[in-house]
C-alpha positions as CSV (number, residue, x, y, z in Angstrom):
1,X,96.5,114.2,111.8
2,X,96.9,111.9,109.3
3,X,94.6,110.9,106.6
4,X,95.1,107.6,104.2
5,X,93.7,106.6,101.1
6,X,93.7,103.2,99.3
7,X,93.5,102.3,95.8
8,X,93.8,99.6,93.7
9,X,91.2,96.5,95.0
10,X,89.2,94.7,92.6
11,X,88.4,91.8,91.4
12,X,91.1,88.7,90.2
13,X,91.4,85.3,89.4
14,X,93.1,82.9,91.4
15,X,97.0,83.3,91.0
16,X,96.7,86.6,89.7
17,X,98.2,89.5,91.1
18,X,97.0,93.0,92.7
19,X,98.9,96.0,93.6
20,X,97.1,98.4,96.4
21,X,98.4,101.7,97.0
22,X,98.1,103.5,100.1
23,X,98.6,107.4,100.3
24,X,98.9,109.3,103.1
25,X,98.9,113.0,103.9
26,X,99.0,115.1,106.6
27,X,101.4,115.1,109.5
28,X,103.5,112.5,107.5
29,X,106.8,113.0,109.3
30,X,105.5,111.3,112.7
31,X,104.1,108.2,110.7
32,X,106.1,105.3,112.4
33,X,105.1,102.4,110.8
34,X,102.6,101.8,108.3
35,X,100.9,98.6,107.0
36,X,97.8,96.5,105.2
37,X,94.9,95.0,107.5
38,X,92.3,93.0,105.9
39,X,88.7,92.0,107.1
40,X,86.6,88.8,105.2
41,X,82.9,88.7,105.6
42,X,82.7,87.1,109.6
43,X,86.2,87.3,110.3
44,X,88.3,89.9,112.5
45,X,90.6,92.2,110.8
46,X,94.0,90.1,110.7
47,X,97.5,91.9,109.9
48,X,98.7,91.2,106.9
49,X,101.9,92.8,106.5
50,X,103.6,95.9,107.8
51,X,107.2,98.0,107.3
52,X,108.8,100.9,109.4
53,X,110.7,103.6,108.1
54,X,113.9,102.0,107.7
55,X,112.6,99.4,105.8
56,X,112.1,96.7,107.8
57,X,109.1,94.9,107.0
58,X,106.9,92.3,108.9
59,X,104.4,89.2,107.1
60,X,101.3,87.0,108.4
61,X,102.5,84.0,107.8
62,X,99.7,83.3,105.2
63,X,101.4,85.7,102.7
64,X,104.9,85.3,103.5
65,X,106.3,84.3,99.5
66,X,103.2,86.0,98.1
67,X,102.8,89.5,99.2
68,X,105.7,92.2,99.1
69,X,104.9,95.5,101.3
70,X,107.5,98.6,100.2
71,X,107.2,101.7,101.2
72,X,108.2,105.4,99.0
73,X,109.1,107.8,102.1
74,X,108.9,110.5,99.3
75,X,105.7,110.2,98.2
76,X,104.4,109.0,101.7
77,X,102.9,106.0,100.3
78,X,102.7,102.1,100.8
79,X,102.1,99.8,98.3
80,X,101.4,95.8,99.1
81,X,102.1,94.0,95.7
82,X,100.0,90.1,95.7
83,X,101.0,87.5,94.0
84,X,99.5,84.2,93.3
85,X,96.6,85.3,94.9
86,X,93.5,82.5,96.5
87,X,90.3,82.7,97.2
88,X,90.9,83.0,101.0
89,X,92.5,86.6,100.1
90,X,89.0,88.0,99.3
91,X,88.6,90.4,102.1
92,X,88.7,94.4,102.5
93,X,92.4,95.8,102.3
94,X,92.6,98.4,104.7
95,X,95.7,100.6,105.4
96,X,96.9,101.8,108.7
97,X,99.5,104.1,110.3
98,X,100.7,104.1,113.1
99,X,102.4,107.1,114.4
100,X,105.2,107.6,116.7
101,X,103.2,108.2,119.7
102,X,100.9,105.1,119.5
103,X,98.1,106.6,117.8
104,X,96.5,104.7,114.9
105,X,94.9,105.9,111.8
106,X,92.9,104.0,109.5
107,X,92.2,104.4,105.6
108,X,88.3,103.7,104.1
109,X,89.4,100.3,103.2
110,X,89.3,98.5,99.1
111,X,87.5,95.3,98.0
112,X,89.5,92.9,96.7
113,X,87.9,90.2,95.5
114,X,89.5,86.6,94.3
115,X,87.1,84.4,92.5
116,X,86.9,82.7,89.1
């Protein structure tokens, strides 16, 4: 099993920036992929960006320039850094991994909140 753990949400100005962490622990080693979710009051949980082992990494369009996802296979974490961050990112950051055979896991999720 694999269990994940967020950090990092609160609450920003417009075009400020965030960094959220995600750790893992666990069975690490059969963690596929692993990525950031998000949820906003009324709205279905949306991708917002994710990266496999090797790097390669995958953005919603409505981040692509703003958000970076990198990944520390040593520490078994995920980090999603956002920049020039709007309104329309207030939502819950939640991490996932997805494991090599197909199975999902799901962190607690953080707040982040973008408002003047």
């Amino acid at each position: 099993q694999v269990q994940l753990v967020e950090s990092g949400g609160d609450l920003v100005q417009p075009g400020g920036s965030l960094r959220l962490s995600c750790a893992a622990s666990g069975t690490t080693f059969t963690i596929y992929s692993m990525g950031w979710y998000r949820q906003a009051p009324g709205k279905q949980r949306e991708l917002v960006a994710s990266i496999i082992k090797s790097d390669s990494a995958n953005y919603a369009d409505f981040v692509k320039g703003r958000f970076t996802i990198s990944r520390d296979n040593a520490k078994s974490t995920v980090y999603l850094q956002m920049n020039s961050l709007k309104p329309e990112d207030t939502a819950v950051y939640y991490c996932n991994a997805r494991l090599y055979n197909n199975i999902y896991y799901w962190g607690q999720g953080t707040q982040v909140t973008v408002s003047s």
